[in-house]
N, C-alpha and C positions, 0 to 999 in steps of 0.2 A: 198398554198401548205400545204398538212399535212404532220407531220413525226408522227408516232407512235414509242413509248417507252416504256420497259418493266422494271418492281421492283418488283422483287422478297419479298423484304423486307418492301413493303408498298403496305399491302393488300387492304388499304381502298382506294389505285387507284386505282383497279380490275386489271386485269389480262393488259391491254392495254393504252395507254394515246395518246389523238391525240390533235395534237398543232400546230399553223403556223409558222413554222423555222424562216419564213423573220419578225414575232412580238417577238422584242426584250424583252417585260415585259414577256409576253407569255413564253416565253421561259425560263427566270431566273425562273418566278413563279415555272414552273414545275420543273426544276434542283434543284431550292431551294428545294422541297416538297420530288423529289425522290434520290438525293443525291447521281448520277450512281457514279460507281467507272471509267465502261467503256464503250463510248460510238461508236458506229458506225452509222455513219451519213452518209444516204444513200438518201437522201428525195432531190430528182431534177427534175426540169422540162426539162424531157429526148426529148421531141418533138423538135427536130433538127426544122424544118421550125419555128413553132412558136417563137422558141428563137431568130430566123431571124427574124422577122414581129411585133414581140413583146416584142423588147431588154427589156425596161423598167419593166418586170415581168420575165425576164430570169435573170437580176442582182439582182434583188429583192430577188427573191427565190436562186439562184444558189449561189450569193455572198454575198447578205446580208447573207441571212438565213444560211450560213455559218462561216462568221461574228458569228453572234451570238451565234451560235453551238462552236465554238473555243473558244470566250469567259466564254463562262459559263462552259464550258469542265475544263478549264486554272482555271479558279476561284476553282475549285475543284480538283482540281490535277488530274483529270481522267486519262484515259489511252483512245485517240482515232484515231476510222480507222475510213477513208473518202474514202468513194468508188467514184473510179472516172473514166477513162474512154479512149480508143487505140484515141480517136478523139483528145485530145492534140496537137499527131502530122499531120505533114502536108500532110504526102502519098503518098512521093516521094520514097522514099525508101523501105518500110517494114522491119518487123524482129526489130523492135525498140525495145533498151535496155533502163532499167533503167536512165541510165546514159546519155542517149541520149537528145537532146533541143529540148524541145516542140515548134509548131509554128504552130498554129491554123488557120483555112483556113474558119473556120464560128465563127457563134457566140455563139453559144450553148458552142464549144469545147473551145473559149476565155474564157467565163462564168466559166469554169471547171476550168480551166488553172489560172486564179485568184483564185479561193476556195483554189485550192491546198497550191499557196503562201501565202493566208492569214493561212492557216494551221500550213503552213510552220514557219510562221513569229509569230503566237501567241500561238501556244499551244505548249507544255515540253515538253510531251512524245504521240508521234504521230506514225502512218501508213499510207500509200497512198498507196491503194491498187487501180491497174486500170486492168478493166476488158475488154469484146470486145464482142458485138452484145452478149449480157448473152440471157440465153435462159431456159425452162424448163418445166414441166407437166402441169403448172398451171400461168393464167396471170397474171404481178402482181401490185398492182393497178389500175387493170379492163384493164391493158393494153394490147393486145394479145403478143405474141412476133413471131417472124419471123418463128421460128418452129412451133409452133402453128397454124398458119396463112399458110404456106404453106401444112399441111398435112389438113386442114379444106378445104382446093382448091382445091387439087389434088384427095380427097374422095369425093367431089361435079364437078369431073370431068371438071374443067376445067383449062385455061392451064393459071399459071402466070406469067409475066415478073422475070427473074431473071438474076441479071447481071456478067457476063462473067467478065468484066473487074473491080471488084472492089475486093480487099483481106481484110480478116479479121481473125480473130483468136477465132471463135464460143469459149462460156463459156456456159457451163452448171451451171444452177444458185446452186444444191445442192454439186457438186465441189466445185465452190467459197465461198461456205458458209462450208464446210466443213475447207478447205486453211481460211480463214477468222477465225475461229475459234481455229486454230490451232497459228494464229499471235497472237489474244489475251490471250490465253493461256499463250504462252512465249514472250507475253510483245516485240515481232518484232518490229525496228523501221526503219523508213526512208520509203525508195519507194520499194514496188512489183507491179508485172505483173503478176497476177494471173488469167489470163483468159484460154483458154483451150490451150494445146500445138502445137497444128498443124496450119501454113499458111495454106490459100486454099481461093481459089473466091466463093463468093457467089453461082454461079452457080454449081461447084462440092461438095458443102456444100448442096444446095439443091439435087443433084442428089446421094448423100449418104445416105441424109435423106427419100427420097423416095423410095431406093432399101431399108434400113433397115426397113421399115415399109411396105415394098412388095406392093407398091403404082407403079403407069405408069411413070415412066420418060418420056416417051414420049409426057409427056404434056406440059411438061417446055417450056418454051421458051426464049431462049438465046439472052440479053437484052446488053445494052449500057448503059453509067451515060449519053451522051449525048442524048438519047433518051427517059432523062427524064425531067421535067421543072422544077427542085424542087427550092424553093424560098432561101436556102442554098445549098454552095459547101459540094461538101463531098470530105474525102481524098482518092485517090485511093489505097493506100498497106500502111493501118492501122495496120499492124497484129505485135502482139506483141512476144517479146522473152521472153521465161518463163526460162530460163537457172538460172538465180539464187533464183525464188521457185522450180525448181525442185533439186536445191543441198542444199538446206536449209529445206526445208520443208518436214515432213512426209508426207504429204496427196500429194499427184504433181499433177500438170495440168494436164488433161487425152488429149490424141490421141483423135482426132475426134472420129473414129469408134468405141472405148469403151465409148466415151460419148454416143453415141446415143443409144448406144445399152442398156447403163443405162437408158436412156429418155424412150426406150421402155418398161424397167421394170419398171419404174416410173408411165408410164400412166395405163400402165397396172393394176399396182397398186390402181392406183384413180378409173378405173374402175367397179373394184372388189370390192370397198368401197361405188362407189356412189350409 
């Protein structure tokens, strides 16, 4: 797993630094060299099935390499956010509070759910920022994301399963990174839920995303979790409550329909560049 890191203050790293989280020397090396004040540690092995099939590289990366990242954060007195993730909980309920008890139903969201505690147990001054199905203009580490991925389908005219019965709480990734930056600013601590502010199922998340980009709804097709084989469970009503970034924080969780509508200026954007 690479995480890339950025210093301002030590040019002769250039502009970027990539290192493997889960190598422990690796990683002092670099904290030694660039001496962040604050870091955000975002580097996961997000492929839900793999983490299933592949525990022994999902602790590796997810928990070591967080391990480590706490460690060397702690040795420096940094200041870090650990982006983590609505999969925690179990999905029986939805609309989960901060406050609420995680209980992970794969491995992936175990994997998470330790990082957090090692976070929790080694580093001074921390944030746990967890996000839900993030999304945005551009893939990131060559990864597509779900929005992406459904408008490349639906402009190649064909129809893709999308499920009815599963709830999340869509993040637009330059939101979260906005909120994200607004915590290290003023030094936030403990747990947020900074993913976007609307419940909604997968399936009305895709049929919003298709009217906003003036795409066929009618191609979708209205899907089941049991009508899938996937090698991990998934939780069914993930979706988180953003109630206390939105009373704390300038920047707020946006509404679905002003996220997308940002996505849309977004791509637009990138188009007019490319």
């Amino acid at each position: 797993m690479v995480y890339s890191g950025y210093s301002k203050d030590q040019p002769a790293f250039g502009a970027a630094v990539q290192f493997d989280v889960s190598d422990k020397t690796m990683v002092e090396k670099v904290f030694e060299e660039i001496n962040p004040e604050v870091v955000v540690h975002a580097a996961t092995l997000t492929d839900v099935d793999k983490c299933e099939t592949n525990k022994e590289l999902a602790w590796k990366v997810n928990v070591e390499g967080t391990r480590n990242i706490a460690e060397a954060v702690k040795k420096r007195r940094a200041f870090l956010v650990y982006i983590s993730t609505d999969y925690v909980f179990n999905g029986e309920k939805g609309n989960y509070k901060e406050t609420d008890t995680p209980d992970p139903v794969n491995y992936y969201a175990l994997t998470k759910l330790k990082a957090e505690e090692l976070v929790q147990d080694i580093a001074d001054d921390y944030c746990i920022a967890r996000g839900s199905v993030i999304y945005g203009a551009s893939p990131a580490a060559g990864k597509i994301n779900f929005a992406l991925w459904l408008i490349n389908k639906l402009k190649g005219n064909e129809s893709p399963k999308v499920l009815i019965d599963q709830w999340n709480s869509p993040t637009l990734n330059t939101n979260m990174a906005d909120m994200t930056l607004e915590i290290i600013e003023r030094k936030l601590t403990g747990i947020y839920h900074i993913s976007g502010a609307t419940r909604i199922s997968r399936y009305d998340y895709a049929k919003l995303l298709a009217q906003t980009f003036n795409l066929n709804t009618d191609l979708l097709t209205p899907s089941t979790l049991a009508e899938f084989s996937w090698s991990a469970k998934r939780p069914k009503d993930s979706s988180l409550d953003t109630s206390k970034a939105q009373q704390t924080l300038k920047n707020k969780p946006l509404q679905i329909q002003q996220a997308l509508e940002q996505l849309k200026k977004e791509l637009e954007g990138t188009s007019e560049t490319a």
